[in-house]
C-alpha positions in Angstrom: 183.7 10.9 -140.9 181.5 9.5 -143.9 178.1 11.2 -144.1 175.3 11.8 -146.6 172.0 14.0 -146.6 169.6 12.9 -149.2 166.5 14.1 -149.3 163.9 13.4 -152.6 161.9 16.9 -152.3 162.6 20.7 -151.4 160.1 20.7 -148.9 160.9 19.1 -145.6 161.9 15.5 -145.1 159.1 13.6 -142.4 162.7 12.8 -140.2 166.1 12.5 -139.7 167.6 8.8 -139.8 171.2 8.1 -138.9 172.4 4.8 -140.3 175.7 3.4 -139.3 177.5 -0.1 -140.2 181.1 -0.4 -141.8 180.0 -2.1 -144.9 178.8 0.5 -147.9 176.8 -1.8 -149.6 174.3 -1.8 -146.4 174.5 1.6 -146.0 173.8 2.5 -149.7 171.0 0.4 -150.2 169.3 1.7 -146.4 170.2 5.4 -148.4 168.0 4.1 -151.4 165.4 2.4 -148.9 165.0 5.6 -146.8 165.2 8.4 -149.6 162.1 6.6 -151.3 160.0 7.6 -148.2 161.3 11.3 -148.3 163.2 10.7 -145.4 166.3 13.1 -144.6 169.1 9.9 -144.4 172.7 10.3 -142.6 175.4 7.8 -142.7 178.6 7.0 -140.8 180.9 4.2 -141.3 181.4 3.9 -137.7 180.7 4.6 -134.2 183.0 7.6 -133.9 181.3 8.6 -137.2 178.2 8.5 -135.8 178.3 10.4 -132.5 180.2 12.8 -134.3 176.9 13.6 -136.7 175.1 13.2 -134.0 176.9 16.5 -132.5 176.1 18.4 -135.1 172.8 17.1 -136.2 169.4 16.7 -134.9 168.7 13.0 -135.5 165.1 11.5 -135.1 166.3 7.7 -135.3 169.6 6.3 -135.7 169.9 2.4 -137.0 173.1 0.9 -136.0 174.9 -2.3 -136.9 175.7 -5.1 -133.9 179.1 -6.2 -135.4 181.2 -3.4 -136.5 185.4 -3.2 -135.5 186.8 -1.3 -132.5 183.6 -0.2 -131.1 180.2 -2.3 -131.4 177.0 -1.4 -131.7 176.0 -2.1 -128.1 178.7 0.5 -126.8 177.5 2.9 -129.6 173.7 2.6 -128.9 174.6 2.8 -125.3 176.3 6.3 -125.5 173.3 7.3 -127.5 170.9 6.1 -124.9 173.6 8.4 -122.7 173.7 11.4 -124.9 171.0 11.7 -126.7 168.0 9.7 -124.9 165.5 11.5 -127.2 167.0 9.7 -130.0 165.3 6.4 -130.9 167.7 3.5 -131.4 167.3 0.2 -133.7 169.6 -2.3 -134.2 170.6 -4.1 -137.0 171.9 -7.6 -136.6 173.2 -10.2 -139.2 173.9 -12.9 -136.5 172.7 -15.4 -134.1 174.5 -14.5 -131.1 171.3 -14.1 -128.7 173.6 -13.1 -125.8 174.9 -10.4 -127.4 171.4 -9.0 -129.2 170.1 -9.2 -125.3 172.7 -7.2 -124.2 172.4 -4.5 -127.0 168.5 -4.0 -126.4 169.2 -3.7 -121.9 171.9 -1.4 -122.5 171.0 0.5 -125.7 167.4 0.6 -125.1 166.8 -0.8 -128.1 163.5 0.1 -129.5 163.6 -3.0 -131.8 166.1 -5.3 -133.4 166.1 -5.8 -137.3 168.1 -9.1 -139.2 169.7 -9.3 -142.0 168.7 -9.7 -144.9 165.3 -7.3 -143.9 162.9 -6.9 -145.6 161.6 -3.9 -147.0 158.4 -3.2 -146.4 159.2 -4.9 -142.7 161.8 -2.2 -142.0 159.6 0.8 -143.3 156.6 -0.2 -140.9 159.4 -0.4 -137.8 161.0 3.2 -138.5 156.7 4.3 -139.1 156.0 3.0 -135.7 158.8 4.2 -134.1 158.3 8.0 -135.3 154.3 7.6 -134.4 155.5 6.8 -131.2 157.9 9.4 -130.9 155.3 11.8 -132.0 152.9 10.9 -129.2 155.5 11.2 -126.7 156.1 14.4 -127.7 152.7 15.3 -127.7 152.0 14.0 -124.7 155.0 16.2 -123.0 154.1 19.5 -124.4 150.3 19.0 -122.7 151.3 17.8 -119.8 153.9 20.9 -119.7 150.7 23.3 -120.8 148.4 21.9 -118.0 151.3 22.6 -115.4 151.5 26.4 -117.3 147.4 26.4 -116.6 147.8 25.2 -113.4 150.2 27.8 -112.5 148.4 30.8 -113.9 145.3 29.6 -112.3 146.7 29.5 -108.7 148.5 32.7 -109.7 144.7 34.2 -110.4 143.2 32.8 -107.4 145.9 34.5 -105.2 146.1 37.9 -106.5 143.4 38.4 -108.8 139.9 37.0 -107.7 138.3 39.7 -110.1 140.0 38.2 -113.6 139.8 34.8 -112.2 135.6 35.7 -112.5 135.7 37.3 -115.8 138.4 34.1 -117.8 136.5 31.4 -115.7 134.7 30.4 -118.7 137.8 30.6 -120.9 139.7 28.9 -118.6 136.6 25.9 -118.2 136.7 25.5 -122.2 140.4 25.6 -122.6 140.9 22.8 -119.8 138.1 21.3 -121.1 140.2 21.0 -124.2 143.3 19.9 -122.6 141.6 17.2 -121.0 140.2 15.2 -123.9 143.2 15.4 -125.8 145.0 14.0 -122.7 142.9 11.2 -122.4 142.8 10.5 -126.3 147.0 10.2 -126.2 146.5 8.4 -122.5 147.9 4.8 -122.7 149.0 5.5 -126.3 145.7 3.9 -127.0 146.5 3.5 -131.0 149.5 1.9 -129.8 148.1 -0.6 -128.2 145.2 -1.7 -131.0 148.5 -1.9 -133.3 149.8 -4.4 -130.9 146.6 -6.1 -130.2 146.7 -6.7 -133.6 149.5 -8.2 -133.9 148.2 -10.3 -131.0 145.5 -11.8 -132.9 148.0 -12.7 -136.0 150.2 -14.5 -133.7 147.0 -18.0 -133.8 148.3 -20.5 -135.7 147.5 -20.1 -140.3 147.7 -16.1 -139.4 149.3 -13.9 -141.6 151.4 -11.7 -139.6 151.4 -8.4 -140.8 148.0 -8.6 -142.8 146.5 -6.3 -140.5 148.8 -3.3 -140.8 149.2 -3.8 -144.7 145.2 -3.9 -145.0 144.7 -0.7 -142.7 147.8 1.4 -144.1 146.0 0.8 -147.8 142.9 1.3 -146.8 143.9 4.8 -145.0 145.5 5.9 -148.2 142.2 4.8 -150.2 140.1 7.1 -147.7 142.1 9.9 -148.0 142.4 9.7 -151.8 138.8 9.9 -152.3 139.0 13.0 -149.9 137.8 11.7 -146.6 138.3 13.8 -143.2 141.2 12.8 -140.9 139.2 11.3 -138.0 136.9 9.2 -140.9 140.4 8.1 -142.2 141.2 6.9 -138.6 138.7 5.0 -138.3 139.1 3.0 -141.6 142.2 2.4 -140.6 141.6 1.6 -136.9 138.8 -0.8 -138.6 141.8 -2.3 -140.9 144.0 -3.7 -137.8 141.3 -5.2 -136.0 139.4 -6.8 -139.0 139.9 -10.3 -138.3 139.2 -10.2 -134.3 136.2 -11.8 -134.8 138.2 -14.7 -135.7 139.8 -14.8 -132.5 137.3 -17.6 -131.7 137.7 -19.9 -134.2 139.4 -23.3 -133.9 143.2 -23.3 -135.4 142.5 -25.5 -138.2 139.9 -23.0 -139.6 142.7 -19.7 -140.0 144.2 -19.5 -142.6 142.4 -22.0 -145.0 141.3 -20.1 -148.3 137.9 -19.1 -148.4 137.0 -20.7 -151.9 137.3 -23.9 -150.4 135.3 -24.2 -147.4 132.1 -26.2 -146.9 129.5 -27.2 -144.8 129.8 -25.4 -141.1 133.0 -23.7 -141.4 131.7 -21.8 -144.3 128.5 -21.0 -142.4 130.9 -20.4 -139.1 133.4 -18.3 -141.5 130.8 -16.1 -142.4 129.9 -15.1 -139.1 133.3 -12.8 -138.3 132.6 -9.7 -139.5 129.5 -9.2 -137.0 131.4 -11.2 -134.5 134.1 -8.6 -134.6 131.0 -6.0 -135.1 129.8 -7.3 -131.6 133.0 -7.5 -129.8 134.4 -3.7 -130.5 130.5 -2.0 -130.1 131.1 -1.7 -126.7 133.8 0.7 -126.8 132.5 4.3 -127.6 136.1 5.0 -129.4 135.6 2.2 -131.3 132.0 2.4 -132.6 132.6 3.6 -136.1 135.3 1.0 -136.8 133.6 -2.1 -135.6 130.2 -0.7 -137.8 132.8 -1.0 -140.7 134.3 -4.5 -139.7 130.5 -5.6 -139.4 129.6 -4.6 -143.3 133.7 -4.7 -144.4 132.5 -8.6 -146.2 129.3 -7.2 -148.1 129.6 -6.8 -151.7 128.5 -4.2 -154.4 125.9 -6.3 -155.9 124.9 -7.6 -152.9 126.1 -11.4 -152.8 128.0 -10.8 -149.9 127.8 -12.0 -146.2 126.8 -11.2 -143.4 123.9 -9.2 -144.0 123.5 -9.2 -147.7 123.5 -5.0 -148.1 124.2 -4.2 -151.4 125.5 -0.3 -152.9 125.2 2.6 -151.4 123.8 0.5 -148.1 127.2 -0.6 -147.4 128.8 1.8 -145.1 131.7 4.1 -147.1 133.9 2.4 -144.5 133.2 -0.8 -145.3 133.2 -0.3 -148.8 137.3 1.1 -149.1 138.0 -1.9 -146.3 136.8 -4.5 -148.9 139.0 -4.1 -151.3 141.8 -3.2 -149.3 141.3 -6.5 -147.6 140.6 -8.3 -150.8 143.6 -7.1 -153.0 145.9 -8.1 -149.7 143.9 -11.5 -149.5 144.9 -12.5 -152.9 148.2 -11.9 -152.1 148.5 -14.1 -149.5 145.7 -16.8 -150.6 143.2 -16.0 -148.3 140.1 -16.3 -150.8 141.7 -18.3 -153.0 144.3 -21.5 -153.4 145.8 -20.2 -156.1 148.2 -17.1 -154.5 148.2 -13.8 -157.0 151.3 -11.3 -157.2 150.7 -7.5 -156.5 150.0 -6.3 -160.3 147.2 -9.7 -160.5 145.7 -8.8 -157.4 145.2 -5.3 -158.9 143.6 -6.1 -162.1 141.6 -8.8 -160.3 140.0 -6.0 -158.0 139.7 -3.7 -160.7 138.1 -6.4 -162.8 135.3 -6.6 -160.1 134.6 -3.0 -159.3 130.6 -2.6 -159.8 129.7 -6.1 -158.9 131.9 -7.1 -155.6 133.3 -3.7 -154.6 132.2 0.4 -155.4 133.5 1.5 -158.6 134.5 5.1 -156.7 136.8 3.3 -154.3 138.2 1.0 -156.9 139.2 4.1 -158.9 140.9 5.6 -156.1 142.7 2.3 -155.6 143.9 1.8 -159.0 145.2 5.0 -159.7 147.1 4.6 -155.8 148.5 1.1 -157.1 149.0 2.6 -161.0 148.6 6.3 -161.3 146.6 5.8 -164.0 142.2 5.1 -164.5 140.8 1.8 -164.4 138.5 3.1 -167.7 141.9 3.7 -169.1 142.9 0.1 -169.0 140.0 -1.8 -168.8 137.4 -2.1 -171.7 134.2 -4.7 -171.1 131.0 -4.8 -172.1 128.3 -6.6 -169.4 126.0 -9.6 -171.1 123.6 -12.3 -169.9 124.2 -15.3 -171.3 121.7 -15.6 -174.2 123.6 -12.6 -175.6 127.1 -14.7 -175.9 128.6 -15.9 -178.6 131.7 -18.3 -179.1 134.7 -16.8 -178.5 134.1 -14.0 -176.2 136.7 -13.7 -173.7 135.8 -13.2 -170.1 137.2 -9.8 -168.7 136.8 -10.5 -165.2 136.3 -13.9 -163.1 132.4 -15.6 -163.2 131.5 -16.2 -159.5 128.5 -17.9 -158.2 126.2 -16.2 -155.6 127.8 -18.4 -152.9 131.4 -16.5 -154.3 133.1 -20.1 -156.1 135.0 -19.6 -158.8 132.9 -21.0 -162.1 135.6 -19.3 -165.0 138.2 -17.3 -164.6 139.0 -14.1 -166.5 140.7 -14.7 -170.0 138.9 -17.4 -170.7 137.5 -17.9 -174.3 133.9 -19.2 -174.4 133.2 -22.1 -176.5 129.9 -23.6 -177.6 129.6 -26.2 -175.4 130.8 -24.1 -172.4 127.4 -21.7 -173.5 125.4 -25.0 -173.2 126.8 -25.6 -169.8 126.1 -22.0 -168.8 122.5 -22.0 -170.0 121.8 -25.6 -168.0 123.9 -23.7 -164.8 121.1 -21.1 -165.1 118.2 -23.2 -165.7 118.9 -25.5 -162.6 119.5 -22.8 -160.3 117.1 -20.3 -161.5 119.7 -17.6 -161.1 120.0 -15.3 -164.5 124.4 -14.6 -164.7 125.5 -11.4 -165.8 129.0 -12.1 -167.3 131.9 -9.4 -168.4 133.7 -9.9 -171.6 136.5 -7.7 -173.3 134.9 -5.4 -175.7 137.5 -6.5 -178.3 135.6 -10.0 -178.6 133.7 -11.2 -181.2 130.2 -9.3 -181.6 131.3 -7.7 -178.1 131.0 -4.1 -179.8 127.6 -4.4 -180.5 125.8 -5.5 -177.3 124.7 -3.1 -174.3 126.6 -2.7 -171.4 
């Protein structure tokens, strides 16, 4: 028997993972993958392996291979399903033998089915989902095992002892009480199924599957980086998967087009689905909170955003950590623009904007999550109109119209005829631009921020 324990911290792991395939290779680099997340990771090169650690350990998820000699992994997953039923079970599969991937998830009760090569960030989302589900199952056994320990004492009290049944009624009213909102908060797993109606509204056609878990698991870790309570996390998050439902209702050929180039009535339509999504989540008391974030979640710092306009502190908190989240995912994926950004030009590109499109508090707590370090640490600028300018000054961030288009992009080196242009821009749309250039620039150190 071949097995490992690796865990990155002295204090306990969040679970137990089993992995077991014959190849090393896989099985190393699921040891890297796992050990990342703090996870406690056990190995086996094969099946025997693997239900012998799983007599001696307590395992919260075992991933198995579906092609591995003398026993497969659809008899090993089904003696697990057998022996250890408490055990969630994923398989990993490298082929396209449908038949025999059907056969693994009737027998096995697979909980879900990976291929190789997996991705990453795909695989670490599965084993999250699995444990949060695992974890509410749990939770829901232990209070449906206290409400039959209530029950029990209180038919005991109403048999024998009708004087301390008068004097713990009102303990007994507060703690059932108790019992019975927590029942009906885990009933129907009900943040189970938001995570898989989002993926429902992904599955239109130009969706980004995915984008709706990425946005909400960032935007949770903004939150509670700038010190937010649990429940206000929640709902930032919550408000993260459902985001886009109030694009449920637009036509196909309208998803997924980048935002800097529509026009005409599908920008005017476009702008309508944050309070779309606002109006269709209000209804639900759970989900109040969240769709007031969705509503405000386009609304920018300086207050050229849409629907409503708000601008600062107006925005709700919410809605502000949702932006950016959204935003640096966006990018990514070129949602807001044609031009796709990696993850490290998606960063500075937010951070480049804190004050005028997002909060400068939440794009703090951002960078340092994406960096560890301060945005004032990396980025020096000093704010200008335009009769302040001088030939090359190099833009520190991106020069957006009030409708959001693209005029220059950061890093670009003013000239004088580009000033000309900028000054005629102004007069003929009696707008006044503010404009960010590295403090480095020419004359740059002596203008006001």
């Amino acid at each position: 028997m071949n097995t490992f324990s690796a865990t990155a911290r002295s204090d306990a792991p969040a679970a137990t993972i089993l992995c077991v395939d014959d190849e090393p290779n896989i099985l190393a680099a699921l040891r890297r993958l796992f050990r990342r997340e703090h996870y406690k990771v056990l190995v086996a090169g094969s099946a025997a392996a693997g239900w012998a650690v799983l007599e001696e350990e307590h395992v919260d998820i075992v991933i198995s291979d579906m092609q591995m000699p003398e026993v497969n992994g659809t008899e090993f997953l089904e003696r697990v399903r057998q022996r250890w039923p408490d055990t969630l079970r994923l398989l990993l599969t490298g082929h396209a033998d449908h038949e025999a991937t059907v056969g693994a998830i009737n027998r096995g009760e697979v909980y879900r089915y990976i291929t190789k090569p997996w991705n990453e960030e795909a695989i670490l989302l599965v084993v999250r989902d699995a444990l949060e589900r695992q974890g509410l199952q749990r939770e829901k056994l232990r209070l449906e095992e206290l409400t039959r320990q209530q029950n029990e004492q209180l038919r005991d009290l109403n048999a024998n002892l009708e004087q301390r049944v008068r004097e713990r009624t009102a303990e007994l009213s507060a703690a059932q009480k108790s019992l019975q909102a927590s029942h009906e908060r885990l009933k129907n797993n009900f943040l189970t199924l938001i995570k898989v109606f989002s993926s429902m509204v992904e599955t239109r056609a130009g969706a980004v599957p995915g984008h709706g878990r990425k946005v909400a698991d960032l935007a949770r870790r903004i939150a509670l980086r700038m010190g937010l309570t649990a429940r206000e996390a929640q709902d930032i998050f919550v408000a993260g998967l459902l985001h886009e439902i109030g694009k449920t209702g637009f036509p196909d050929g309208l998803i997924g087009i980048p935002e800097s180039v529509l026009k005409g009535d599908n920008l005017g339509l476009y702008r309508k689905y944050p309070h779309l999504g606002e109006q269709i989540l209000m209804p639900l008391e759970e989900l109040r909170e969240a769709a007031r974030i969705i509503g405000a979640h386009r609304e920018r710092f300086d207050g050229a955003g849409f629907p409503e306009g708000m601008a600062g502190f107006d925005i709700p908190l919410g809605a502000r950590i949702l932006a950016v989240a959204h935003d640096y995912e966006a990018l990514q994926r070129g949602l807001l623009a044609q031009r796709r950004a990696d993850a490290a030009q998606a960063t500075e590109l937010v951070a480049e904007s804190r004050g005028k499109r997002y909060d400068p508090a939440v794009v703090e707590a951002f960078y340092d999550i994406r960096t560890g370090r301060s945005v004032a640490e990396v980025i020096a600028e000093v704010a200008m109109g335009t009769a302040q300018l001088k030939p090359g000054m190099v833009l520190s961030r991106d020069l957006l119209s009030p409708e959001g288009a693209l005029l220059l992009s950061a890093d670009h080196v003013l000239s004088d005829r580009m000033l000309k242009q900028l000054a005629e821009y102004e007069r003929r749309s009696s707008i006044e631009l503010q404009l960010f250039v590295k403090s480095g620039s020419p004359d740059a150190s002596h203008s006001h921020s």
